[in-house]
N, C-alpha and C positions, 0 to 999 in steps of 0.2 A: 827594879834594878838600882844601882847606886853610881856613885860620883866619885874616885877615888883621886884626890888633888893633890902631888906633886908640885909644895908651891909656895912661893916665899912668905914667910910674917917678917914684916917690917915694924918698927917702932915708926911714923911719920912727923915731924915736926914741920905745920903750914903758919909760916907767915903771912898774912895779908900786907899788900904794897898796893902804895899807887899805881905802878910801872914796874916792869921787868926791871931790873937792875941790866944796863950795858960792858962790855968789859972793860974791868978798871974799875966801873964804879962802886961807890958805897952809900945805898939809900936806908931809910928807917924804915922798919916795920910796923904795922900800927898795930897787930894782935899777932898772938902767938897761940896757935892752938896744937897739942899733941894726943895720939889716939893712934889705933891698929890700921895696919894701912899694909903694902904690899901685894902686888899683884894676884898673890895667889890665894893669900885671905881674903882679898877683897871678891874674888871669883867665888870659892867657898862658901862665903857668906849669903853670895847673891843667889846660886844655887839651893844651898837652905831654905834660905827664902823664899825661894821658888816653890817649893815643895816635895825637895827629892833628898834622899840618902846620901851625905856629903861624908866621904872620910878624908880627913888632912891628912898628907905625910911630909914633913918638913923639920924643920930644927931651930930653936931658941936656947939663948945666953941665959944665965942664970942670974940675968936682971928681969927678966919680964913672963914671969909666971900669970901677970892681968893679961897679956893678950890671948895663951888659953882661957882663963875665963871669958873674955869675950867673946872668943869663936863658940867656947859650949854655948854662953845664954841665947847668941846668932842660932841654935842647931847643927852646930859642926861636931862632928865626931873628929877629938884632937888626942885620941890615944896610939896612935901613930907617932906623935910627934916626936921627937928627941929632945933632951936636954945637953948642952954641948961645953965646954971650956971654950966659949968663944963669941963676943960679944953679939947679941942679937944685931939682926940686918939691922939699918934703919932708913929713913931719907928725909934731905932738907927740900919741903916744897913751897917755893913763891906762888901768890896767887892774885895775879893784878887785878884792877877794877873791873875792868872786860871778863873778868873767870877764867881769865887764859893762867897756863902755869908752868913753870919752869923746875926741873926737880934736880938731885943729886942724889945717887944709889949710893950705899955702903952695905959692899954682900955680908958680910962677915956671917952668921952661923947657917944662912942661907946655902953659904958652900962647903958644909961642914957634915954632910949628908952620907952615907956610907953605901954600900951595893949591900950589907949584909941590913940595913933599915928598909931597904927598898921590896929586898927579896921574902920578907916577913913580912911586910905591907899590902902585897902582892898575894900572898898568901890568901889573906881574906876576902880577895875579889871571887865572882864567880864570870864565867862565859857569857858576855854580853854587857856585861860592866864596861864604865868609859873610865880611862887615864886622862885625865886632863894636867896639862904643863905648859909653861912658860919659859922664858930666856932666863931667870932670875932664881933659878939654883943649878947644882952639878948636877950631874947625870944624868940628865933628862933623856940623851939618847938611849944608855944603859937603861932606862926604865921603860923606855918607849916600846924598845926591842923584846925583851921579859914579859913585856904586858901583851905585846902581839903573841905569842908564843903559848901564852897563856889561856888566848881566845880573847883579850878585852877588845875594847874598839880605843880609838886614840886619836885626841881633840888636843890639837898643838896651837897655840896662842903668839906668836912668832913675835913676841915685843919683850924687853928693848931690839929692835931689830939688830941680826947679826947673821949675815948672811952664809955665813960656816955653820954658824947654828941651824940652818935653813937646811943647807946642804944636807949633814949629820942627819935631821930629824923625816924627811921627805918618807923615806924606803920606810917608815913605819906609821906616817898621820894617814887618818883619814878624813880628820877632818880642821882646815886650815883656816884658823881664827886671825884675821888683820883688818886695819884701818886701811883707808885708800892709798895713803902717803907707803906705807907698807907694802900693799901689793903690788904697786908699781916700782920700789926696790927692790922686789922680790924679782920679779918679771927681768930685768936691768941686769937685775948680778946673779944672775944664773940662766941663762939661754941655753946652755946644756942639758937645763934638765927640765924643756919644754913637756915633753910627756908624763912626766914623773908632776909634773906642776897640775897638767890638765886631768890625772886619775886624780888626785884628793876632791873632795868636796873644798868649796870656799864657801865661809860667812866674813863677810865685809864688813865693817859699817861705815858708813859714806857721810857723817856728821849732820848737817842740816839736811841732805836728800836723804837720811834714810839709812838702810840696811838692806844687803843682798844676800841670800843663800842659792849658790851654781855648783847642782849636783852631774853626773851623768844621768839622771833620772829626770830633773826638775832643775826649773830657775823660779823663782821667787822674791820679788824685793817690796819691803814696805817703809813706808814715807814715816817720818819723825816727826814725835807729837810738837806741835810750836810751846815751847815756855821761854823767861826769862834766864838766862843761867847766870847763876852764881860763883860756881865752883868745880870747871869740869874733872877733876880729877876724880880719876878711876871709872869716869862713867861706861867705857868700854867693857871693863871690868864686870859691872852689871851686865850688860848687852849680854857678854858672853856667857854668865853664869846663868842668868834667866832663862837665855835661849837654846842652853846646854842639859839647862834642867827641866824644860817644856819636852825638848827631844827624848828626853832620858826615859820620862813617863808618861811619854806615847801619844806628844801632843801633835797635831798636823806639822807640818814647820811653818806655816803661815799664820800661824796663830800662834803658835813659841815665839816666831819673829814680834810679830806686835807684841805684845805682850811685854819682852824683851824692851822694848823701846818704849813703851811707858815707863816700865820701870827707871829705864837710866835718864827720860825728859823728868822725872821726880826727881833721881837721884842729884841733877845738874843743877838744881835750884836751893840746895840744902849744899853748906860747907863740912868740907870733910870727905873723906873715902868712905869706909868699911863703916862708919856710924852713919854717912848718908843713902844708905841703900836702904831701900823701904819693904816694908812685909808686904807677904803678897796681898794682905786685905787691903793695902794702900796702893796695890797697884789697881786691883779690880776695880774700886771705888773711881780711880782717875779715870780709867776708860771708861765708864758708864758717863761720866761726866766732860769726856773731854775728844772732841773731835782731831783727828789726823791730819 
């Protein structure tokens, strides 16, 4: 089967800082690191990696023709993607001593996306194929909806959280991708759509406990491997795309989940997003070597 992603390319600019910057303030950075970043490339990537058929659909400015190269030499299929009159996404991300990190989104060609790139995109999918999306381009319901329609199945990512976006996307996930902080906004700002909440599948991930997957079939949660973290940006990112693409080809999901979670206990110890996601011969390797 394949992976068909719906999903931002960001250009990322990571400063490292002592401290979060408070507001008002103005601290120094000690490095400046830039590199492909974006929720949706960074999903893509991790999927790749996995081992499954990733195709991008998305849109870049006509400054950054290196982030398709980076998604191809990742294994991403970026012939989908659009070139647009309009500056590629990007983001400013701080990264304090702790790995904790603070970001700033700029959608720009992210939201520059059309129903006629979507519907040619789509095209190439077959019955049984996943839509996977996030908060961080247009259409997503418009694709969501098409993709259902079409026979895909449909893995919605519910971050930056927007709870309209939530609403919009529900009548078509099945399966709902959030942090803990997430699904308890989720739960909060829509009690209307208790039922609609409790038919999708949920994958969690709960940060140092761990990750859950709550089907109507099955629950399932596994514990997160101990490391030092670095750098946690995008590590979700990982989770999802690992544990998207274990499901994808036909892994139990208790074992997609682990999996999944080694991947992103590597990814959190390495700086960077979408260059810190590790192949899967470096995910294997850690598990043989590394207790839960």
């Amino acid at each position: 089967m394949a992976i068909l992603n719906l999903g931002s390319i960001n250009i990322d600019h990571v400063y490292s800082v002592a401290t979060l910057a408070l507001p008002g303030e103005t601290i120094t950075a000690g490095s400046l690191q830039t590199g492909l970043g974006g929720k949706g490339a960074n999903q893509s990537i991790a999927a790749a990696r996995a081992g499954t058929t990733v195709r991008h659909i998305g849109a870049i400015g006509s400054d950054a023709d290196w982030t398709l190269a980076s998604l191809n030499a990742a294994g991403v299929d970026t012939k989908l993607v659009a070139q647009v009159d309009v500056p590629t996404g990007h983001a400013m991300i701080t990264v304090d001593a702790a790995g904790e990190n603070s970001i700033v989104l700029f959608k720009g060609a992210n939201h520059a996306i059309t129903k006629a790139q979507i519907d040619t995109a789509l095209q190439t999918a077959r019955t049984g194929d996943w839509l996977l999306l996030q908060n961080e381009t247009n259409l997503s319901a418009y694709a969501a909806q098409q993709a259902r329609h079409g026979g895909l199945k449909v893995a919605y990512c519910a971050a930056p959280f927007d709870p309209e976006a939530v609403r919009e996307m529900l009548p078509y996930t099945d399966l709902l991708s959030v942090n803990e902080i997430e699904a308890r906004q989720i739960r909060q700002s829509l009690p209307d759509k208790a039922k609609e909440l409790d038919r999708v599948t949920w994958l969690t991930t709960l940060g140092a406990d761990g990750a859950a997957y709550d089907s109507a079939e099955k629950s399932v949660k596994v514990a997160a491997y101990r490391v030092e973290p670095v750098d946690t940006t995008g590590a979700g990112d990982t989770f999802l795309g690992y544990a998207l693409a274990g499901v994808d080809t036909g892994m139990p999901v208790e074992a997609a989940l682990k999996r999944a979670s080694a991947a992103a206990a590597i990814q959190v110890t390495r700086k960077g997003a979408a260059t810190a996601i590790p192949k899967l011969s470096e995910v294997m390797a850690f598990m043989e070597s590394s207790d839960i």
